[in-house]
N, C-alpha and C positions, 0 to 999 in steps of 0.2 A: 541515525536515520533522520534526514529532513522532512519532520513530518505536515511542513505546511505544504511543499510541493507534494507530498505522498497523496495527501488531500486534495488540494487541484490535481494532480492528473487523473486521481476517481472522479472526478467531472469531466473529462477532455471529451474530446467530439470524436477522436479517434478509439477504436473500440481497443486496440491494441494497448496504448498507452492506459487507457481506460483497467485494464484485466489487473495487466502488471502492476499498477498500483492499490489496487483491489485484493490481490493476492498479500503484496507485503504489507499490508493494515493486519489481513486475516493471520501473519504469519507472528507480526509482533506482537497481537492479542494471545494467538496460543501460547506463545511463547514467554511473554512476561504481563498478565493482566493487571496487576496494580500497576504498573508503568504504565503501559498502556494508557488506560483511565485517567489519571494524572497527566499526561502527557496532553490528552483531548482537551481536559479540563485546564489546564494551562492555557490550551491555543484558546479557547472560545474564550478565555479569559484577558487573551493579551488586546489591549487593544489598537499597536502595530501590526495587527496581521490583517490579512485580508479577509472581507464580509463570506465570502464562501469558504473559505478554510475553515471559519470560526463557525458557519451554520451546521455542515457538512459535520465538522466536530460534534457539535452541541447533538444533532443528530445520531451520530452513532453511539452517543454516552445513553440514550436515553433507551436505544435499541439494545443495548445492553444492560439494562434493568426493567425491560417489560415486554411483552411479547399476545401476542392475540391465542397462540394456541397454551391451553393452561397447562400442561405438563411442563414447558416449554417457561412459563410465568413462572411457575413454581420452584423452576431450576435456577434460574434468574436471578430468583429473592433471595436463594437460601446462597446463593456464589455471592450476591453484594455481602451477605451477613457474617459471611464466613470470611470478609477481607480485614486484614490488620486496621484497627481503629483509627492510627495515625495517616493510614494512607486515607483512608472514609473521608475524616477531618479536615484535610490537605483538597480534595475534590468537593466538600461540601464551601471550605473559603472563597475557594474561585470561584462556585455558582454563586454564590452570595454577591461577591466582588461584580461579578457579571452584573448583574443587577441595575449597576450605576454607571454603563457601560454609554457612550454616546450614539454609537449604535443600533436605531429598534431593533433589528434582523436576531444579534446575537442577545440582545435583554429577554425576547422573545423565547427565545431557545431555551436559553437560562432559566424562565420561568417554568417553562414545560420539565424540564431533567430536576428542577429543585422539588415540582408536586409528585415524579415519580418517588425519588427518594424519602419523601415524606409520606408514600404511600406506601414503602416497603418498613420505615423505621418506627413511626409515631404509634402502630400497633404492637410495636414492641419494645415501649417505652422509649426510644432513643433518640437524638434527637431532640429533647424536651425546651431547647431555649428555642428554636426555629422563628415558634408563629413570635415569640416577644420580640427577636430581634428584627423580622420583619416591618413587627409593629411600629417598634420604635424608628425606623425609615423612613414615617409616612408625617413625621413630622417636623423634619428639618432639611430636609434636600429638594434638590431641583426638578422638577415639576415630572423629567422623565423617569427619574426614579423612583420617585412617589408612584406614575403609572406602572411602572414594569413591578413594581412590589406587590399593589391590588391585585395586576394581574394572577400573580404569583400566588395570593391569596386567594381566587377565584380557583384556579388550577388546584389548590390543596383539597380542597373541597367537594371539587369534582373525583378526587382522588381516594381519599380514605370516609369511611365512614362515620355519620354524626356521633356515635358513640365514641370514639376514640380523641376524641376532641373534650375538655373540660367546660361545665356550663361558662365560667367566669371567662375563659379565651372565647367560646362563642361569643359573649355578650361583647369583649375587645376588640372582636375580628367585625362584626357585623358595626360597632359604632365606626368605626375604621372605614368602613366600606359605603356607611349611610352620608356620612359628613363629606366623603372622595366624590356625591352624586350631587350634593347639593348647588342650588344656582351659585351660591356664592363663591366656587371653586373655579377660578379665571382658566383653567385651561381644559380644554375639550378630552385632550387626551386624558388625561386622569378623570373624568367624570364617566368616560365612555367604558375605561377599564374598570372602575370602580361600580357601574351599572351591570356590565358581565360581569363581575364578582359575585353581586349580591344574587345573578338568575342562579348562581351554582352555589352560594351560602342556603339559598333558600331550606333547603332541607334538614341546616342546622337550628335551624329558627321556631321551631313548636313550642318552645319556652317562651320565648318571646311574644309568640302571635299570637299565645292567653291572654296578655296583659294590652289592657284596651289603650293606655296611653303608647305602647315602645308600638303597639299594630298600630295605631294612628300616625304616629310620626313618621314608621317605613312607606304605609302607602301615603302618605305625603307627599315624598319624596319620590318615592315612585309615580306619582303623579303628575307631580310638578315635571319630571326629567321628559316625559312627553310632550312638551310644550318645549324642550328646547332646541336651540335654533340650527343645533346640529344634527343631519338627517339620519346619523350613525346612532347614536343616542336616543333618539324615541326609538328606533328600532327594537333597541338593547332592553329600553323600559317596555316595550309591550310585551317582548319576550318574559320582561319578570311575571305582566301581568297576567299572560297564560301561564306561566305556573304555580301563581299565585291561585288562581282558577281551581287548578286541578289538586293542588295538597290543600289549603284552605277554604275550600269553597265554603262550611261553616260558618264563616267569618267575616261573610263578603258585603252582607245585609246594610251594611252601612255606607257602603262605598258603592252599591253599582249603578245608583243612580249618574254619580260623579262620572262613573267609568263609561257610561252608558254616552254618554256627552261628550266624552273626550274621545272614544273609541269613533261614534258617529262622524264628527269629523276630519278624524283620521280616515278614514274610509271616502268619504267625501272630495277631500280638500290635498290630503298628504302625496306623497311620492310614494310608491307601487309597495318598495319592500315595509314599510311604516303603514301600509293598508291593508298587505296580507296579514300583518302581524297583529291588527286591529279587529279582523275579521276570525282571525285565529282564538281568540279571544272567547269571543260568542260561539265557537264552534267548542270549546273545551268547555264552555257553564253546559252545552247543548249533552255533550257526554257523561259529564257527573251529573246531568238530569236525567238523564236515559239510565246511566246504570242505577241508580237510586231508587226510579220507576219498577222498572226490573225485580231490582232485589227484591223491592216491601210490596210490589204493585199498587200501589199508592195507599198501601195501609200504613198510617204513622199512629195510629192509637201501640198503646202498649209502649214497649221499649226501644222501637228502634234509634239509635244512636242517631243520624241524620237526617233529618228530616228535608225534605225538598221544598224551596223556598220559591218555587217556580217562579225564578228568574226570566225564563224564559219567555213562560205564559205574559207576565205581565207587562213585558215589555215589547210583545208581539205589536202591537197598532204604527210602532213605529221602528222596531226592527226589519219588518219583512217591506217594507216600502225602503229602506237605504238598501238591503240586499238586492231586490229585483233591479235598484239603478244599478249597481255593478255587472250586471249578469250586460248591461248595453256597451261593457269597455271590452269586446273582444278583440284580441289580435285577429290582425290578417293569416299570418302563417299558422297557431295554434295546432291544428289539428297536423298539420303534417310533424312537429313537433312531438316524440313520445314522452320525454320529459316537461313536456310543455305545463308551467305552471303561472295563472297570473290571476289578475282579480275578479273576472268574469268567473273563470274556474275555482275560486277558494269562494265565492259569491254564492256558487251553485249547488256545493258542497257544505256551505255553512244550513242554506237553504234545505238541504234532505235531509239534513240533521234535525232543524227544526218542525219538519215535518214529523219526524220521528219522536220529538218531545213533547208535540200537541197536538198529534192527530188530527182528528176532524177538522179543528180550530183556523187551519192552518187554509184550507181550502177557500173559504169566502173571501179571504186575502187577494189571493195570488188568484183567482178566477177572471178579475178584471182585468190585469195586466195581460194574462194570455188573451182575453177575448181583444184589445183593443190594441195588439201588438203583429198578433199570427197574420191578418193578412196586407201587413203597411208595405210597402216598395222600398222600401229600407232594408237587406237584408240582415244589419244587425239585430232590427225590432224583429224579423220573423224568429231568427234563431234564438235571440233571448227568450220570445215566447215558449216555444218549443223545448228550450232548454230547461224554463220554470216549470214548465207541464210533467217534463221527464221525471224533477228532482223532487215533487211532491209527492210522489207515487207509494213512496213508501212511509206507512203508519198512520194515514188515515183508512177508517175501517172501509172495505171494499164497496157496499152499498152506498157508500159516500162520494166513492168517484166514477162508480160502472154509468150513470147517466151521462155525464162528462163523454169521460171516456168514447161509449158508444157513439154518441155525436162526432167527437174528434178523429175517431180509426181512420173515417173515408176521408177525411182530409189529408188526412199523414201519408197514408199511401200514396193519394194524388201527390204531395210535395215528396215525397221518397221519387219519382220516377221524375215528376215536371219542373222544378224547382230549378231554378237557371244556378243557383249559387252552392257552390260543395260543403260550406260551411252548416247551411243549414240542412243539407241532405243527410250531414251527419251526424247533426245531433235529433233530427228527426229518426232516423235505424236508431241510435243509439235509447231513442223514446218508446218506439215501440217493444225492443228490447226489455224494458223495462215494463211497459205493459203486459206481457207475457210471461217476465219473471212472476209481476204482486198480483196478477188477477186474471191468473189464466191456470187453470188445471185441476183435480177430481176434489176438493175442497172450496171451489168456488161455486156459489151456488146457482148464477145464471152466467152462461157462459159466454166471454166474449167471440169467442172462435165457435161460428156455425157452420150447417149444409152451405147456406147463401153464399157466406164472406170469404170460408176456406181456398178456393182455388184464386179468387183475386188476392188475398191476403201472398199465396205463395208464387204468385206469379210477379208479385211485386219485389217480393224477399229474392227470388231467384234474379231476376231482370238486375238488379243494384248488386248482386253479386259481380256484376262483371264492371261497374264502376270504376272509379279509382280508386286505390288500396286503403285508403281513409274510411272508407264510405263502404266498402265490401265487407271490410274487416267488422263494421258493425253491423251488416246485416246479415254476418256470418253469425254473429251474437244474439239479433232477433231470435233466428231460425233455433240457435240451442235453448233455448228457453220458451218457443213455442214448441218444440220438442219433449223438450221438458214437463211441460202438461200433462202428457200422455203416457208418463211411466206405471200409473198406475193401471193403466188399461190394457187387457190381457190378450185378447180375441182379436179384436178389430178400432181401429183409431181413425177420424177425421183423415190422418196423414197419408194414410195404406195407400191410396188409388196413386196418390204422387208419390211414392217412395222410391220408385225407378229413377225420378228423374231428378229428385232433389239431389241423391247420392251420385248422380253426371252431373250434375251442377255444382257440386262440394268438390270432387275429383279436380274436373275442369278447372276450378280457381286454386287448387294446391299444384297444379302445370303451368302458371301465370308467370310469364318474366319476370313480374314485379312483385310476386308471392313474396319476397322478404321484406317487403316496404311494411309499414305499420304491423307487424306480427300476422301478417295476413295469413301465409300458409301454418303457421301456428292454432289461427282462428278456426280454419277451414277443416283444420282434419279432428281439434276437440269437438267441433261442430256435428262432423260426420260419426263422431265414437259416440256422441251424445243423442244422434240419428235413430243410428243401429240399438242401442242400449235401452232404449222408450220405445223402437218397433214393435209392431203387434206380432202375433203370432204368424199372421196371414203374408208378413213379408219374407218367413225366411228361405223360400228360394233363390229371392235379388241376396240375401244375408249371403249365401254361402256363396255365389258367385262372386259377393266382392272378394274372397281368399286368393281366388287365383292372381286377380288383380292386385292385390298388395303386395302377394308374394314377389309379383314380378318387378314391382318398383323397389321390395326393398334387395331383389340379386340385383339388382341394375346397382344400386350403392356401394356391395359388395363389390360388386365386379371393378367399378371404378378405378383407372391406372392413373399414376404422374400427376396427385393432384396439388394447386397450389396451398397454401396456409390457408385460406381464406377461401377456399372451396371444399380445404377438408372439412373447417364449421359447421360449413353448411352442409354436407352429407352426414355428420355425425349429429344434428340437429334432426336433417330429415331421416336418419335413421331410428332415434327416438321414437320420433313422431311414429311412422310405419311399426314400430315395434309395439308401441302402445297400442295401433289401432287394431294391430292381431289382436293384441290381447285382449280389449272389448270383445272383436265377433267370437274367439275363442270362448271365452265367458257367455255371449248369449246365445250360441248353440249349443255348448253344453248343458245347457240348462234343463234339457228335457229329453229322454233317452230317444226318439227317432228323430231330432237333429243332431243328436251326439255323433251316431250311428253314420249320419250322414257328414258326418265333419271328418271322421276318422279316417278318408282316403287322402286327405291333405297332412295328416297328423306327420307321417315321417319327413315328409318334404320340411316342413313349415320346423320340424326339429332342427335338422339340417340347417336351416337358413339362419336360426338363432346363433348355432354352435360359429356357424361362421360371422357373422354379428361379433361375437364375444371376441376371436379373434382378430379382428380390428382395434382390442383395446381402447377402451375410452370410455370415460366413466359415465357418465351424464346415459349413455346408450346401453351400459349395463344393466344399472338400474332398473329403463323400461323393459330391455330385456328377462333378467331376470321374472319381474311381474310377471310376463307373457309367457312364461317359462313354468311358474307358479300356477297359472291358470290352465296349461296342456296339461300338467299333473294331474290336477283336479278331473279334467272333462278324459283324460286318456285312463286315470285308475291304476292299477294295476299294469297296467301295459307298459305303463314310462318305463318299467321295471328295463329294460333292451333300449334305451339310451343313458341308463346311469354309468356307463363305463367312459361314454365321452364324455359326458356333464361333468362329472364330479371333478376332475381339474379344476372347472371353472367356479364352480360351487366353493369351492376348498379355498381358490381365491380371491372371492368375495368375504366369504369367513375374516382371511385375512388382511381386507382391507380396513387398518385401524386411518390411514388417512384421510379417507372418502364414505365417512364414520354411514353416513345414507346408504351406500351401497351395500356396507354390513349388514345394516338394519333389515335392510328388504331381503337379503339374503339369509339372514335366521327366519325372516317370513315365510320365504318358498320351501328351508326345510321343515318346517311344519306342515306345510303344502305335502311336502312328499313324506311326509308320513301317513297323513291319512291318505294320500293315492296309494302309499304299497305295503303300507302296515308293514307283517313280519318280511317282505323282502327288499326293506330298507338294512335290516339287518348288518350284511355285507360292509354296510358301509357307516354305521354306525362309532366304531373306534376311532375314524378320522373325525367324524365329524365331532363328539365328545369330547376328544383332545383337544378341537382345536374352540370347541368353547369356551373349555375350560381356560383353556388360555386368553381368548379374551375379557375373560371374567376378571384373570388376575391384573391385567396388563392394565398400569396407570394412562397410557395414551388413547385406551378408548371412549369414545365419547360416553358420556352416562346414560345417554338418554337409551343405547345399545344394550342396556344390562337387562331392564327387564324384559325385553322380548325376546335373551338368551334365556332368564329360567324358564318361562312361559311355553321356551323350547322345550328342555326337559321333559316339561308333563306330556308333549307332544312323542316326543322319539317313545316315554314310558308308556304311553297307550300304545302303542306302535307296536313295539318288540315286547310288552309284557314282562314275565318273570327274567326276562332276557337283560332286562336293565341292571338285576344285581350287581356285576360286576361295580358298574359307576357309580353303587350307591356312595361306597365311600368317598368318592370325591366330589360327588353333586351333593350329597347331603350335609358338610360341615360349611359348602360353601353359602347354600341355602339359606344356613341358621346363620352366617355371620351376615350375611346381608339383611336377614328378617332382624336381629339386633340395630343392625346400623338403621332401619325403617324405623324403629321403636324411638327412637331419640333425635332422627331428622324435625320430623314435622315441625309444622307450625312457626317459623324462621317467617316465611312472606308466602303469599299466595304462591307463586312459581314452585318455590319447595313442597310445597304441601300438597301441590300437583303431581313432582316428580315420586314425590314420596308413597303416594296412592297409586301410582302407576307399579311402581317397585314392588307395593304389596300385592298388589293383582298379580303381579309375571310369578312371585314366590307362591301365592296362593294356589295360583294355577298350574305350579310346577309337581308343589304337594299332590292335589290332586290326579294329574296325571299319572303320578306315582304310585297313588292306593290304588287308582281303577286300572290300570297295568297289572299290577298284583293279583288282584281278587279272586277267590276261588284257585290261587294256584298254592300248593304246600310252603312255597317260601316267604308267604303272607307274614310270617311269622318275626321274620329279618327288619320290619318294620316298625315292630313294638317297640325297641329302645328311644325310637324317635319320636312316640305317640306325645308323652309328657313335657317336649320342648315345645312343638307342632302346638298343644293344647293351649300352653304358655302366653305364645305368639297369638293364635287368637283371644285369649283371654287379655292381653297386654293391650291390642288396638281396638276390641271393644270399649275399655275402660277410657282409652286415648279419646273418642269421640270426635273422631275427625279426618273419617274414613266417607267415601264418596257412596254413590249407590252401587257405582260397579263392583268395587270392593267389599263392599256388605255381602250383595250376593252371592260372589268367589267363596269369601268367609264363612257364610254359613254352609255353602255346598260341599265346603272343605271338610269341617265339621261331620254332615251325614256321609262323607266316601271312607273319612276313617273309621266312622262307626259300622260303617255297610262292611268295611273289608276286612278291618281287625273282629269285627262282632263281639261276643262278650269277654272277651279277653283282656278287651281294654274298656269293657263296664266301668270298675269300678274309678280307672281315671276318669273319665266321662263324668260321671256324675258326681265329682268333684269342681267340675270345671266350671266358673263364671256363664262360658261361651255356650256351655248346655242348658242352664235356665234364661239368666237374665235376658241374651243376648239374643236366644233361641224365641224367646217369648217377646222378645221387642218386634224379631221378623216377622212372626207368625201377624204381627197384626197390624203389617206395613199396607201403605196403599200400592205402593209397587209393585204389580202383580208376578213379575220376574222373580222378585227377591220373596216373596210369601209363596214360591211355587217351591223355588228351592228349601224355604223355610220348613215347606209340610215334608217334602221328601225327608229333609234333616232328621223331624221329630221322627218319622219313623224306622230312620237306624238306629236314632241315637234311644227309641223305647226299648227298639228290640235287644239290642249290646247289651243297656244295662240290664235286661231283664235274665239275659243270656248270663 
């Protein structure tokens, strides 16, 4: 097989030519894979071949040891591992060989396939001369190999984790990579690769960045490499310095003066990408200021580990004067731009951040600049104004800016409607918006929105609706969050008297030509769900009349014949969207039995129109559907009961969707849903659906995050059907246990696990329970008992673990009084054995959480009665 042409024609421009050599790549791989492999590795090695034969290669070598889906990873690893050593050895020379290669394209390549392999081997010891012979590279060859080696060395790092790496290679790879950045390294390229390096070493580095001389010399260096004269390179060095930021912040105390200086002007003076990265900077001290704040609320007596060195604060007097100049470099096109990103924008952003790290503080600042910018004939100085006004908004305390404020409203809305320039019309919606989010609704104590303001307020919101889609789209976002205000009010809102016409004017702009331009019909109907959902009681006659209306936009999509690619999008977009927004009025008519009553003449239509939804296939549209589906359950009861014969197909495959792992997820939701709508006449259907849990439980391809809202399932269907669940004990209850084991020894890895791990135990916790109160009071209570003493176990186990969330606590202790309430004295004498019955029992009872010490009283008085039983 000629595999350099095999290779070119997988690039040709003819699809045909294109397939067929696509095919025999795919056919020689099945066929003989250490050939294969070797083969690629040969071409990306030769350097007679041509640059796309040799990428294309390097390409596929690397697709074949790594993969984004982890079942798919994991098969990957364990196929390199299991290939003959000599052939490993033979493909690990030629990437090495590559290395030295005249070529960047394929050195490139090279570096990428050598950190995969170092990501599959170096955890398991193999491998072990790599990073030396690397090393030794960086000291006797030509400038390009010396780059493509760093590189190489940046990529391993990025690749396998700091542990699996030796203190003593850390300490050889970082001097390697510190000396690769230094001025005195005459060529760009190898300083520039060796500056990416060291942003992806960095994490190997916490040995180092103890000791005050090896931290001094790196940010040195780091230092120094911002100042040099290639624009690629300070980039690469700010990038170290925001993550230097964010893992060391600690340590910074010495440097930020320096950085402060260097950073300003970068910001100033530098070219755009070397400004955002400058600005990126101070928006990362602005986050581990915030969260730091957060955590201890500004208590550092006692123990806390990090104290806050308010960075921020003390460099306010001349921080927030270089931000407000960036906020005047705005692009002309920006806003029509969705991805639009520049320094006006990272200016603006750095800006709400620091609001957020110094509250009040932050106000007397930036007060001047809006007053002596908002009304100049410049329309950069209006919008920069305006733009500063919007970004402050949030984290100074409300009394601090409602005077502001209130003076500003009538301006804004004047410049929302008269404003000759779109730029600023949009970041004015976009300002009010945000007035409306931080200081408007039933915890704010005077309010912005009165009798007086209200109808010009929405006359102005409505009118900019019809705008251009820039400009709509954000005052589609006012209006949700003036909406928003009034969730808490039950009776009557501000809103009521316009509620007619707000939802003709949301309708109206989701019919716009241009409705796809800026996420506008997107804006317009979460707007409208966000409407309906804050309505007071007093609107739900317009509520129930929007049904029919929805209904008939979404059989219009249905109905839809011969459409192109790019019109199907968009109908499976605007099908979503319609699906979601039943599902809103669904939910807020249901909500109270004489508009339930009054929804329930739409009920079988509005069924219908889902089933037919779903038969369009298409995932994104399932999803909402489903929801929407989840929520007729709920508001119909008992009644869904006379459409589970058409549902369940589609229900069964959702279950089975391990691909569109989201779409499972929501759909172990709804059957929850429809257990509590039909209790015992879920029944019927019960076998399929247990089966096919269970099978997801077992199946390695489903995503994890899916597992615990299957057990969580369990305790659902087990209140549901009652003693009825026997049959599944045995197969829900060993899987139960092996998962509450695997929960016990997860934890504590990184925040993210400790997360999922607390999750896992709620869905088991929750499963237990549904399983005792299913039981209770029925003769087969009894069936139960052998499980009492693993069950006890497992809470006594994550008690002692201390690193269970609040929601978990109170699952756990509730868990606790359901076995005792249902076993009763039976299972006494375990009980009062059990850790989980005193200590644990006695910690709840005198939590400030008044959820978790409700559960706790219930607890104690099963668990007195049991044992007293």
């Amino acid at each position: 097989m000629e595999v350099t042409r095999v290779l070119l024609n997988a690039q040709a421009v003819d699809g045909t030519v294109r397939k067929q050599a696509e095919d025999s790549l795919k056919q020689f791989q099945d066929q003989n894979l250490p050939s294969f492999l070797l083969c690629l590795s040969g071409e990306l090695a030769n350097n007679d071949k041509p640059v796309d034969s040799r990428k294309l290669a390097g390409l596929i070598l690397k697709n074949a040891l790594d993969a984004k889906e982890q079942l798919r990873k994991f098969e990957l690893v364990q196929r390199w591992l299991s290939l003959d050593p000599a052939v490993k050895a033979q493909i690990k020379g030629c990437l090495l060989q590559t290395l030295s290669s005249p070529v960047p394209d394929a050195r490139s390549t090279a570096s990428q396939v050598i950190a995969k392999v170092a990501g599959i081997e170096l955890p398991h010891n193999q491998w072990p001369e790599l990073i030396g012979s690397l090393l030794s590279n960086i000291h006797h060859h030509p400038a390009h190999f010396k780059q493509a080696t760093l590189e190489t060395l940046g990529y391993i790092c990025e690749e396998v984790s700091s542990d699996v790496v030796d203190q003593d290679q850390v300490n050889t790879i970082l001097t390697a990579v510190v000396q690769g950045m230094n001025s005195s390294e005459g060529d760009n390229d190898v300083r520039l690769a060796a500056t990416r390096a060291l942003c992806n070493a960095l994490g190997f580095a916490q040995v180092n960045f103890t000791s005050d001389m090896e931290r001094d010399y790196i940010m040195r260096v780091v230092c120094e490499a911002t100042l040099s004269p290639d624009m690629r390179i300070r980039q690469a060095a700010f990038e170290c310095l925001v993550s230097i930021s964010s893992m060391y912040y600690e340590k910074l105390s010495s440097y930020i003066h320096d950085i402060f200086n260097i950073a300003s002007k970068a910001v100033r003076e530098d070219e755009e990408p070397v400004a955002l990265q400058a600005i990126e900077f101070w928006s990362s001290i602005c986050d581990e200021e915030i969260d730091i704040l957060e955590e201890y609320g500004g208590d550092f007596s006692g123990d806390s580990e990090v104290p806050c060195f308010y960075f921020v604060k003390k460099a306010l007097p001349a921080l927030v004067p270089m931000l407000l100049e960036t906020l005047l470099k705005q692009e002309d096109d920006q806003d029509q731009d969705e991805g639009a990103w520049n320094i006006s924008m990272a200016g603006g952003t750095c800006l709400g951040l620091v609001a957020r790290t110094v509250t009040d503080d932050i106000v007397p600042l930036v007060l001047p600049f809006i007053e002596e910018n908002i009304a100049k004939p410049d329309w950069r100085q209006r919008e920069a104004a305006t733009y500063a006004f919007g970004s402050i908004l949030e984290g100074p305390a409300p009394d601090k800016l409602m005077p502001i404020v209130n003076v500003a409203l009538n301006f804004m809305l004047n410049a929302l409607t008269k404003d000759p320039n779109n730029h600023v019309k949009d970041s004015t919606a976009w300002t009010l918006g945000r007035i409306f989010e931080f200081l408007h609704g039933s915890t704010i104590e005077s309010p912005i929105i009165t009798n007086a303001n209200c109808q010009q307020i929405l006359t102005v919101l409505l009118q900019s609706m019809k705008d251009v889609p820039n400009v709509a789209e954000k005052a589609c976002g006012a209006l949700y969050f003036l909406a928003q205000g009034y969730e808490d009010t039950v009776s009557s809102s501000l809103l009521s008297p316009f509620f007619q016409d707000i939802v003709q004017a949301l309708l109206t702009v989701t019919r716009r030509e241009d409705a796809g331009e800026s996420r506008l019909r997107t804006a317009a109907y979460e707007t409208l769900n966000e409407v309906v959902r804050c309505s007071a009681d007093e609107t739900v006659p317009t509520v129930l009349q929007l049904v029919p209306v929805i209904m008939m936009e979404l059989n219009n999509t249905v109905e839809a014949q011969k459409l192109s690619s790019e019109e199907k999008a968009r109908q499976n977009e605007l099908q979503g969207l319609l699906c979601g927004c039943l599902q809103v009025i669904i939910q807020k008519l249901g909500a109270s039995e004489p508009t339930k009553h009054l929804f329930m003449q739409y009920a079988d239509q509005v069924m219908g129109l889902f089933l037919r939804v779903f038969a369009c296939r298409h995932a994104t549209v399932h999803e909402e559907t489903m929801l929407a589906i989840g929520a007729l359950a709920y508001t119909t009861g008992s009644d869904f009961a006379k459409y589970m014969q058409e549902f369940y197909p589609y229900l069964e495959m959702g279950l089975q969707n391990f691909e569109e792992y989201q779409v499972c997820a929501i759909t172990v939701g709804v059957v929850g849903d429809l257990c509590r709508a039909l209790e015992e006449k879920i029944l019927p259907y019960c076998d399929g659906i247990m089966t096919q849990l269970l099978k997801d439980l077992s199946s390695n391809q489903l995503h994890r995050s899916v597992k615990p809202p299957i057990f969580s399932c369990f305790g659902d269907i087990a209140l549901a059907i009652g003693e009825n669940f026997e049959k599944y004990l045995i197969y829900a209850m060993p899987m139960l246990q092996g998962a509450a084991e695997v929960s016990t020894h997860t934890s504590g890895a990184d925040d993210e696990m400790t997360e999922y791990t607390n999750m896992l135990r709620n869905g088991i916790l929750e499963a237990y329970s549904g399983i005792f109160q299913g039981f209770k009071n029925s003769p087969k209570t009894q069936l139960l008992m052998p499980y009492a003493p693993h069950i006890l176990q497992f809470l006594d186990s994550i008690y002692l673990k201390k690193d269970m969330d609040d929601v978990v606590t109170k699952t756990a202790i509730g868990l606790l009084g359901d076995l005792a309430d249902a076993l009763g004295g039976n299972a006494g004498p375990l009980i009062s054995q059990a850790v989980a019955s005193k200590n644990f029992l006695k910690e709840c009872l005198s939590s400030d959480d008044h959820l978790i010490k409700e559960s706790a009283d219930w607890a104690q008085l099963a668990v007195s009665r049991a044992v007293a039983g």
